[in-house]
C-alpha positions as CSV (number, residue, x, y, z in Angstrom):
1,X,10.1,16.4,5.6
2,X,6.9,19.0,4.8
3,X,4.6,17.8,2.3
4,X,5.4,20.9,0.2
5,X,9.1,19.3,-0.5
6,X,8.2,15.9,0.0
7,X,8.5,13.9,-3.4
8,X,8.0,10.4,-2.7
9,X,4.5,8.6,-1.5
10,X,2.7,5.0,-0.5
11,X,0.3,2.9,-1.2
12,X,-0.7,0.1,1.0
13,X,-2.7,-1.9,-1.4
14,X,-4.7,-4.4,0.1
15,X,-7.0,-7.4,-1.7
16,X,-10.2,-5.7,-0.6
17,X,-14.2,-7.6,-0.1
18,X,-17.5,-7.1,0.1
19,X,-17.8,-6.7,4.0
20,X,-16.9,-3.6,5.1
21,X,-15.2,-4.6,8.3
22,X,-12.7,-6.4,6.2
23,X,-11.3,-3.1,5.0
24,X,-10.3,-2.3,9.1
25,X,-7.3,-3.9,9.3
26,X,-5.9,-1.9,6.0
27,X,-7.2,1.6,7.3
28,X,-5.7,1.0,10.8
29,X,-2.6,0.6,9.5
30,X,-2.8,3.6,7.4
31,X,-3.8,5.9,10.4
32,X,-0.6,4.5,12.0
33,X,1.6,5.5,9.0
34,X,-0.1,8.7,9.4
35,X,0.2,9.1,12.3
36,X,4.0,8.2,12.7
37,X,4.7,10.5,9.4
38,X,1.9,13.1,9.6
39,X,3.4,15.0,6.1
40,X,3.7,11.9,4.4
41,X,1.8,11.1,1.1
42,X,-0.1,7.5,2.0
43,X,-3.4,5.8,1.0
44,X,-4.8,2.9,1.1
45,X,-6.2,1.0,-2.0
46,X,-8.0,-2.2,-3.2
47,X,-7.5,-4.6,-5.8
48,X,-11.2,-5.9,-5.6
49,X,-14.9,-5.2,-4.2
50,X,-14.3,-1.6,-2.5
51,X,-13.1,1.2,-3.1
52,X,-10.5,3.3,-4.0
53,X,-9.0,1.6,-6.3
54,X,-5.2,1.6,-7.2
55,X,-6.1,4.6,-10.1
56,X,-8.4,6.6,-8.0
57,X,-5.9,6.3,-5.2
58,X,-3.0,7.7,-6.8
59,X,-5.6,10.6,-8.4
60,X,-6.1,11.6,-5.2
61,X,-2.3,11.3,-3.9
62,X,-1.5,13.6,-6.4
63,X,-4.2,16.1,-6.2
64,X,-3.3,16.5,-2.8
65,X,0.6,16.7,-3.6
66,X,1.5,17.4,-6.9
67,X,5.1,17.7,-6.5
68,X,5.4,13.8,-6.1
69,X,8.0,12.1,-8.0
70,X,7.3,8.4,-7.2
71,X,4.9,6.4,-6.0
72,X,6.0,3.3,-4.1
73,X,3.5,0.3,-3.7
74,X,3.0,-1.9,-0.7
75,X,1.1,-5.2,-1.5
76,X,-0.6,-5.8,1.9
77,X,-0.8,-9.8,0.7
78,X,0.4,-12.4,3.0
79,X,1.4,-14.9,0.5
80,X,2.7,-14.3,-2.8
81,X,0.2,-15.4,-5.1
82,X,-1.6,-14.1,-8.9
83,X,-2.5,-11.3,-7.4
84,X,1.3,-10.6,-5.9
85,X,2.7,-12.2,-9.2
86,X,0.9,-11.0,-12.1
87,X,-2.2,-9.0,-11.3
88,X,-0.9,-6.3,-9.4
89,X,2.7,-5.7,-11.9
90,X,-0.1,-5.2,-14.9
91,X,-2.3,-2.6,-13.2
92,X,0.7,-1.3,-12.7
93,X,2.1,-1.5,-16.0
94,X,-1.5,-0.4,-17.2
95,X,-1.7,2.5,-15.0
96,X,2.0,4.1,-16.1
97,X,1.3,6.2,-19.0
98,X,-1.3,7.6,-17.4
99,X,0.4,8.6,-14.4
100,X,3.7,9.5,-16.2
101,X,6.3,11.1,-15.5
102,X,5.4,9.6,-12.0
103,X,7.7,6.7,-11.1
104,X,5.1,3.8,-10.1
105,X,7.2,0.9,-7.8
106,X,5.7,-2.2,-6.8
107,X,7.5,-3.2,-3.1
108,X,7.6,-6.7,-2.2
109,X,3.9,-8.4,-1.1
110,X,3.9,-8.1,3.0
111,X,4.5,-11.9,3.3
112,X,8.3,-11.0,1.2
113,X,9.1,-8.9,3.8
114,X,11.5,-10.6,6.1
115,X,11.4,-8.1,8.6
116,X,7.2,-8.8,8.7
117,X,8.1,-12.3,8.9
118,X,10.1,-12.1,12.0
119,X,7.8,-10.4,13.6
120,X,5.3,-12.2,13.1
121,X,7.4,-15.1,14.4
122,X,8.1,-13.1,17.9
123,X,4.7,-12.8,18.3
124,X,3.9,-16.3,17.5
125,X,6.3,-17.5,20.1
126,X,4.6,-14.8,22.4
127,X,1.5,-17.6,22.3
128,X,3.5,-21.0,22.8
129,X,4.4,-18.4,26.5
130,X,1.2,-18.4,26.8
């Protein structure tokens, strides 16, 4: 789908820190989404101690494609915690009227995912080969 029709975008929001290699893990997977959907409408975002935050994040998704409809997302957090629980569905919730009439969906935290959890299994099982 060409980014002129395409109505839908991510966010792979991630905790975020103060060093700056932290922040690697988050931005290589978002060069692989790109990569593997090169018209696709995807950024990455921090809760915490870097930037862009959530807000400026979907600022720039949509100055870059204005046609979006709805915004879906990802919390890149391994377990399921205050962040997962509570802070992350009030920024949302805080952030809606401002972004209206764009749909803002939160996806289940990265740890939720059972497909993530399997593979992380397969690859831990990879090790006890080892």
């Amino acid at each position: 789908m060409s980014s002129s029709t395409s109505r839908s975008g991510l966010i792979l929001l991630s905790h975020g820190s103060k060093d700056p290699v932290w922040r690697g893990n988050a931005e290589r997977l978002l060069t692989l989404v790109q990569a593997q959907h090169p018209e696709a409408a995807v950024a990455c975002a921090y809760l915490d101690w870097c930037e862009p935050t959530l807000q400026q994040a979907l600022q720039a998704l949509l100055q870059n494609q204005p046609q979006l409809t709805q915004v879906t997302i990802w919390p890149l957090l391994f377990g399921v915690g205050k962040h997962a629980r509570e802070d992350i569905p009030a920024l949302v919730q805080q952030l809606a009227p401002q972004f209206a009439p764009l749909q803002l969906h939160i996806a289940p935290a990265m740890g939720e995912d059972e497909r993530v959890m399997q593979l992380l299994a397969s690859l831990a099982g990879a090790y006890l080969q080892a």
